[in-house]
Structures are given as C-alpha cells and as structure tokens.
C-alpha positions, 0 to 999 in steps of 0.5 A, a space after each residue: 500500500 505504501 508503495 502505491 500511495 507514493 508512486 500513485 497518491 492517495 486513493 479518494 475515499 468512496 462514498 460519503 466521509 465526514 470531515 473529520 474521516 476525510 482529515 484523518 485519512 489524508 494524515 495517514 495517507 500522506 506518501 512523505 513519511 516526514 509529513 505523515 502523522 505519528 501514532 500517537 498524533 492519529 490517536 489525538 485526532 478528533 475521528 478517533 475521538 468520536 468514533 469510539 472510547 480508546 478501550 474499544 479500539 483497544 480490544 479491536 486490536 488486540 483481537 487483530 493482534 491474536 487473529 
C-alpha cells in the first residue's frame, strides 16, 4: 500500500466521509513519511475521538493482534 500511495497518491475515499474521516485519512495517507502523522498524533485526532472510547479500539486490536 505504501508503495502505491507514493508512486500513485492517495486513493479518494468512496462514498460519503465526514470531515473529520476525510482529515484523518489524508494524515495517514500522506506518501512523505516526514509529513505523515505519528501514532500517537492519529490517536489525538478528533475521528478517533468520536468514533469510539480508546478501550474499544483497544480490544479491536488486540483481537487483530491474536487473529
């Protein structure tokens, strides 16, 4: 994917985004990894905030860690 996303750009999303989806996609989509944001920025970002309390998302990766 990353290869793609710097030698073709980022894909547009489909369908209906928010804003706050939009932002959050275009931050992590970046093909510049100096311009791409951190973990720890993409955590603070207001999609994840409203998108579900950081113990949801937790346990979401967890399962995805154990397969």
């Amino acid at each position: 994917a990353l290869y793609l996303i710097s030698t073709q750009g980022a894909p547009e999303p489909q369908g209906k985004c928010s804003a706050d989806l939009t932002d959050f996609l275009d931050r992590c989509l970046q093909s510049d990894p100096e311009k791409r944001a951190t973990a720890a920025e993409l955590l603070k970002h207001p999609f994840l905030k409203k998108a579900a309390k950081p113990e949801a998302l937790i346990k979401l990766l967890e399962e995805v860690k154990s397969g």
